[in-house]
C-alpha positions in Angstrom: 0.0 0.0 0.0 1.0 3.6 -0.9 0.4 5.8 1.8 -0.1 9.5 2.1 2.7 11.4 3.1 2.7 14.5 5.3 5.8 16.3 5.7 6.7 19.6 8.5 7.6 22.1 6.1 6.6 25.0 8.2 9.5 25.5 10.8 11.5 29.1 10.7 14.8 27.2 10.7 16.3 30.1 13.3 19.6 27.8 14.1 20.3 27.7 10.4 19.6 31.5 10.5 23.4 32.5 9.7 23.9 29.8 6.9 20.4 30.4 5.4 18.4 33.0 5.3 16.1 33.7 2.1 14.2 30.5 2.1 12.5 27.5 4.6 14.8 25.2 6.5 13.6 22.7 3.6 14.2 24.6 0.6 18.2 25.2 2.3 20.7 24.4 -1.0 22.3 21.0 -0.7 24.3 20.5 -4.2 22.1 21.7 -6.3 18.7 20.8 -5.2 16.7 22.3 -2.4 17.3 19.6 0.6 13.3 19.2 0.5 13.8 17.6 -3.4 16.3 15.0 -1.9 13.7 14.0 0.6 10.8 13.8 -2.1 13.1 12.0 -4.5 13.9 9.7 -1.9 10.5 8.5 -0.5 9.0 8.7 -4.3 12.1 6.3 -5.3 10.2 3.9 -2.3 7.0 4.1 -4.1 5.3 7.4 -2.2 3.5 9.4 -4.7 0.7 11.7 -2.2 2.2 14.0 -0.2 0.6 16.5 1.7 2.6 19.7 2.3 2.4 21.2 5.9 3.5 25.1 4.9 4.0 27.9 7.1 7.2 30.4 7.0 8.4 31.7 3.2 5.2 29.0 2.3 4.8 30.3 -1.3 8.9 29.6 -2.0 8.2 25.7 -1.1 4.5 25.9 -3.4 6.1 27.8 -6.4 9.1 25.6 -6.4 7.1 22.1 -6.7 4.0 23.0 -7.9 1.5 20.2 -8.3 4.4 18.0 -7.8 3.7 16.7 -11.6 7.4 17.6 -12.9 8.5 14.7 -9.9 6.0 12.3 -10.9 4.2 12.8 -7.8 0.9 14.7 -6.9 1.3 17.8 -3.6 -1.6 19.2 -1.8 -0.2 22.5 0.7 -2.1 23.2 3.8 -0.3 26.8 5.3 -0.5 27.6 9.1 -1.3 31.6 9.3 1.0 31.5 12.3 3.3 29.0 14.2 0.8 25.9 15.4 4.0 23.3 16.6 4.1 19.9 14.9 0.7 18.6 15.9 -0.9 21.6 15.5 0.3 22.0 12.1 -1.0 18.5 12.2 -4.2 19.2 13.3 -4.3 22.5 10.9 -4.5 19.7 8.1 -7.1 17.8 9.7 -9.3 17.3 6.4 -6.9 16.8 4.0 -5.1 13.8 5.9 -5.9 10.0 4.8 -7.5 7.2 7.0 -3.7 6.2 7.4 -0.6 8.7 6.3 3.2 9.2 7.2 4.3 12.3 9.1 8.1 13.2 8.5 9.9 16.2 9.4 11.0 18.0 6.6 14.7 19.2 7.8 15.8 15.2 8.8 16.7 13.0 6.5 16.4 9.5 7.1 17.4 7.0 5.1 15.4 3.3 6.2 14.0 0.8 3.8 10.8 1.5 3.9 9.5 -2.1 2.3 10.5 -3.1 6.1 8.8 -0.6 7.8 5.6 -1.1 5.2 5.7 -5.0 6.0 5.8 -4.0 9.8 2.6 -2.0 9.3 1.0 -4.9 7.3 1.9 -7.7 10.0 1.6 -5.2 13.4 -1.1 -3.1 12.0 -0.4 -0.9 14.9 -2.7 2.3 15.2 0.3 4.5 15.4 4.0 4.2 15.0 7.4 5.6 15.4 11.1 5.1 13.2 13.8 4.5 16.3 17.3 5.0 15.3 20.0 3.9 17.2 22.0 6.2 18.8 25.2 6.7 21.9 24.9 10.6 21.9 21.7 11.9 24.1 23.3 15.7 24.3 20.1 16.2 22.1 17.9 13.6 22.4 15.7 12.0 24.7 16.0 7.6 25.1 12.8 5.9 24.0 12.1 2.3 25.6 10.5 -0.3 23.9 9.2 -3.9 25.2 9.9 -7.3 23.5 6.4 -6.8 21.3 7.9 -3.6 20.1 5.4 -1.4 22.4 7.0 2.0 23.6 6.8 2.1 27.5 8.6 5.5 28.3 10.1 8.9 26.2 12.9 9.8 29.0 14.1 13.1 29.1 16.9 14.7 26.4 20.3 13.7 27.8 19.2 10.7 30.6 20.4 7.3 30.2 18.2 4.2 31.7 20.3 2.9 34.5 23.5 1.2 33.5 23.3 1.4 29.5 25.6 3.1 27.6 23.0 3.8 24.3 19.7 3.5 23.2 16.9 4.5 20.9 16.1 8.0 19.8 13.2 9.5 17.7 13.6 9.1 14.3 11.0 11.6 13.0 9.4 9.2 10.5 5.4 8.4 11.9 2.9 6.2 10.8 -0.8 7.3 12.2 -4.1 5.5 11.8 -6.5 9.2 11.2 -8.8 7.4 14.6 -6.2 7.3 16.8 -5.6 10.8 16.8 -9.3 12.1 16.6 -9.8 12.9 20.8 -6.7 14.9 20.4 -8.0 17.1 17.1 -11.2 17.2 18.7 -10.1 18.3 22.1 -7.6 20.9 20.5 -7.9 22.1 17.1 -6.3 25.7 16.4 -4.2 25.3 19.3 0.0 25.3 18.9 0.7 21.5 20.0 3.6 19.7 20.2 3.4 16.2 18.9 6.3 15.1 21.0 5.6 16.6 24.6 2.1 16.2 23.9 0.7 13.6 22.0 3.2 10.5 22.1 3.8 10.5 26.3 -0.1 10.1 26.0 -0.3 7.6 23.3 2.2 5.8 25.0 0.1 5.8 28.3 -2.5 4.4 26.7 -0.4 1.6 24.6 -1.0 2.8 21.8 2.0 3.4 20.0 5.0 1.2 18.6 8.6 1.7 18.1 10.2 0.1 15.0 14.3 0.5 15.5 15.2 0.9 11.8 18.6 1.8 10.3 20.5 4.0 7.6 22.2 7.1 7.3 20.8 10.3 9.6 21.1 14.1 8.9 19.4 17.1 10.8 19.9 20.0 8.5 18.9 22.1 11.8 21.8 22.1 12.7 25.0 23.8 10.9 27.3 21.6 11.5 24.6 18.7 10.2 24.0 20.9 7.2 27.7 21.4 5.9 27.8 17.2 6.5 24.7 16.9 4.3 26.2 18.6 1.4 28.8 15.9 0.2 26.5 13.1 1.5 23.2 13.3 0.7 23.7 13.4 -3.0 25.7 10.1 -2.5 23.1 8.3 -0.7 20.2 8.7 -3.2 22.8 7.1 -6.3 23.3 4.4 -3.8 22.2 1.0 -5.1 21.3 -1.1 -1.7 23.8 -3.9 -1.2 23.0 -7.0 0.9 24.8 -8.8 3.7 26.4 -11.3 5.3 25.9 -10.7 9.0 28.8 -13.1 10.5 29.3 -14.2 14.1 33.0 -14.9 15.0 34.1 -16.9 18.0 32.4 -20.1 17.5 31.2 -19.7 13.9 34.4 -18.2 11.7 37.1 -19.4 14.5 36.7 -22.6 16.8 35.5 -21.2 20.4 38.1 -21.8 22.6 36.6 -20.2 25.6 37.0 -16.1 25.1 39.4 -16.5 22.5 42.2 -14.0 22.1 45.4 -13.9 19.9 46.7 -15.9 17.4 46.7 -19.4 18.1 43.2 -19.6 16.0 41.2 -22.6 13.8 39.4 -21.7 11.7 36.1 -23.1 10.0 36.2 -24.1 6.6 31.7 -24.1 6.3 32.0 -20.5 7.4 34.8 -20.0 5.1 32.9 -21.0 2.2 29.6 -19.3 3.2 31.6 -16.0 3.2 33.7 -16.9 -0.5 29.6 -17.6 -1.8 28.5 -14.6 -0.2 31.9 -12.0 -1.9 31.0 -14.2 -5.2 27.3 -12.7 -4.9 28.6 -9.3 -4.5 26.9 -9.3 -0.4 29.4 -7.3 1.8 30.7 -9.5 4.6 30.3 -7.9 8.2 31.8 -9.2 11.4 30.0 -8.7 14.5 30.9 -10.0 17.7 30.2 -10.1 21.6 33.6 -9.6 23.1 32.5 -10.0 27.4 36.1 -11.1 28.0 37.2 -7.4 27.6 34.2 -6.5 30.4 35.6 -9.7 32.5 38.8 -8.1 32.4 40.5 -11.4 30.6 41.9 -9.3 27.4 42.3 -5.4 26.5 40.1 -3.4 24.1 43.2 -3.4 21.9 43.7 -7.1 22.0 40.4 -7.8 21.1 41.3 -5.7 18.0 44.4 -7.1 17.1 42.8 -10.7 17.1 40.0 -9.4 14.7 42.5 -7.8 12.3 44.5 -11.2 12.2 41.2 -13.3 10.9 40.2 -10.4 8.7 44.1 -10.6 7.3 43.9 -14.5 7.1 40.5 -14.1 5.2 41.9 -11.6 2.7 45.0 -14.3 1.8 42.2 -16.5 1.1 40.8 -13.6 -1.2 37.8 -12.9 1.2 37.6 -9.2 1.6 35.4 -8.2 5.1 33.9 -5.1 4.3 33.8 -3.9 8.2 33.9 -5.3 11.7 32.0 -4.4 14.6 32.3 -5.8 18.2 30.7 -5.4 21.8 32.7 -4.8 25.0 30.1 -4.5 27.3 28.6 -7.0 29.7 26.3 -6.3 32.7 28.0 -9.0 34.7 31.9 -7.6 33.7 34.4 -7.0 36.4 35.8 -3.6 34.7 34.0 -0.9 35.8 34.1 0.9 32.3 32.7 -2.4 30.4 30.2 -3.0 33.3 27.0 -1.6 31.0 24.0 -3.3 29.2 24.2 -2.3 25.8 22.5 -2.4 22.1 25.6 -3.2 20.7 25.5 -7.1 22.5 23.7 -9.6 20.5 21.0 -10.2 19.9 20.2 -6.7 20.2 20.6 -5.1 16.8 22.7 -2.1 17.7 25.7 -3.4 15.4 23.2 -4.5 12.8 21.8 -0.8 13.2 25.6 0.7 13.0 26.5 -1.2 9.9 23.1 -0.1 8.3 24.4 3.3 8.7 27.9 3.0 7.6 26.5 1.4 4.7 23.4 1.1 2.5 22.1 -2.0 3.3 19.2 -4.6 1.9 18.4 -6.0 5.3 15.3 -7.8 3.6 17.8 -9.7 1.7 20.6 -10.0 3.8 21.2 -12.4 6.7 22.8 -13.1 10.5 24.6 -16.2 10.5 26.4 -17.5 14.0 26.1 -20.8 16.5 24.3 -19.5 19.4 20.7 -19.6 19.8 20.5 -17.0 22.4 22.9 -14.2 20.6 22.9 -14.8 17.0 19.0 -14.6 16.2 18.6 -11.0 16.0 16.0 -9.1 17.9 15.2 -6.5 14.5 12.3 -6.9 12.3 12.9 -7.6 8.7 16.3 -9.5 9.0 16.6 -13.3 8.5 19.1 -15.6 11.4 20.5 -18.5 10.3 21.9 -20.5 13.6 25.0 -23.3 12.3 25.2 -25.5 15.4 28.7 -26.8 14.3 29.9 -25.1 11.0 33.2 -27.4 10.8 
């Protein structure tokens, strides 16, 4: 299904004040395309083709820009604020031109998720509202947002607070799904009024369990901010030529090398199923990805660094055997570790996704057709929807 689209377009863009000043937030240069195009080109390259224009500030430089949308192959309704109504009241502002079911994104983020994942979580959840979670270790900005095993958000903390002991978490990822019913108490209750979707909407949605987190992951820019916005220039344009590139999601100790017991150094075996699983998967063209729990270096048993090293000899091993790994990522935290600094829960330790979630970042990935392969039951099946596990009891 093709759903409408709703994007923020209506923000004054005041931190971007010094870099930008003639035009919206959204219509700020990037190349040589507004940043807004990007975003359009992006979602309509996923198969969006309604979109639904939430104006306010410099309005008429977004409407005579696209138009009807025709000249992107994609059809633009505008609803303009006469003054500043915050995100759900901007929302609300639009209340008769929004679908039984739409998207909401904010139009100065760009996120870059696969949306056939997050449309086949719709289809199978068929929740009556939902949010895009990214993973994320820097809460200077951003508030944590807890989810349960069923994927139901219990709690929005505060910007910059931690749950106890964890070292990362989820964030907001400003892409919404909204059935039109759930939100008809709060339209009815509030229309006209400024409204902030965040501080006033969600925390009650998620009191009444009503709202879902999907972590998702791929590339993240906030052109909000100027730093953000000088990044965006040299990568944005790359991301949208970007073909997605599946993957080979590989445990190591215990599926590439023989586990030895918290295996460190050199004195390694290797196994020659996973060695030909990863030649098959370089012969398809699938990047190969190492990601591994490392608790000995919580347990105090090896360093950081000699974790490392031990990863950089199989990786140099592989390449003789003309395997090239693409990246490596590894955990050193463990709840149970003796060294204070390791002593954490963390996203990053199988099977939660947050190395899944890093990789999908640092690369453009086809998680729908890419795959987790290790020996444990408990750590290698992967707790994030849309990616396959494939547990190899004994891979010799």
């Amino acid at each position: 299904m093709s759903y409408q689209v709703a994007i923020l377009v209506g923000g004054l863009g005041t931190r971007l004040r010094g870099v930008v000043n003639e035009v919206p937030k959204p219509m700020a240069q990037i190349g040589n395309k507004p940043f807004l195009e990007y975003l359009v080109l992006l979602l309509r390259e996923n198969g969006f083709k309604k979109f639904l224009f939430l104006t306010g500030y410099k309005s008429e430089k977004i409407e005579n820009y696209f138009l009807n949308g025709e000249k992107f192959e994609i059809n633009i309704e505008y609803v303009r604020e006469k003054q500043p109504l915050g995100t759900a009241g901007a929302l609300f502002n639009a209340w008769h031109s929004l679908e039984d079911e739409f998207i909401l994104i904010n139009g100065d983020t760009f996120f870059d998720i696969q949306f056939s994942i997050f449309n086949e979580f719709i289809k199978v959840r068929n929740p009556e509202s939902l949010v895009v979670l990214r993973y994320s270790n820097d809460f200077s900005r951003y508030g944590v947002v807890e989810i349960d095993n069923e994927y139901r958000i219990v709690k929005f903390n505060e910007k910059g607070s931690l749950p106890y002991d964890w070292v990362d978490g989820y964030i907001n990822g400003g892409i919404y799904y909204f059935k039109k019913k759930a939100l008809f108490e709060f339209y009815e209750r509030n229309k006209g009024e400024s409204l902030s979707l965040e501080k006033n909407i969600l925390p009650v949605l998620v009191s009444n369990k009503q709202i879902l987190g999907l972590p998702m992951g791929g590339k993240f820019i906030d052109i909000g901010i100027p730093r953000d916005y000088e990044v965006a220039q040299s990568i944005i344009p790359k991301i949208v030529k970007n073909v997605r590139k599946s993957a080979l999601f590989i445990d190591r100790d215990g599926t590439i090398i023989e586990d030895k017991g918290y295996v460190c150094g050199k004195n390694l075996t290797f196994k020659e199923k996973s060695i030909e699983l990863m030649k098959k998967a370089k012969e398809k063209g699938m990047l190969v990805i190492i990601v591994t729990n490392q608790a000995g270096i919580a347990k105090g048993l090896f360093t950081e660094e000699d974790s490392i090293s031990t990863t950089e000899f199989i990786i140099a091993y592989l390449k003789r055997l003309n395997i090239f790994v693409d990246a490596y990522y590894y955990c050193p935290y463990h709840p149970e570790g003796n060294i204070e600094k390791y002593k954490k829960h963390s996203l990053l330790r199988k099977p939660e996704p947050g190395m899944i979630l890093k990789a999908c970042e640092d690369f453009r990935i086809d998680l729908k057709n890419s795959v987790m392969v290790g020996d444990n039951e408990n750590t290698d099946r992967i707790n994030l929807f849309g990616l396959s596990s494939k547990i190899i009891k004994d891979p010799q």
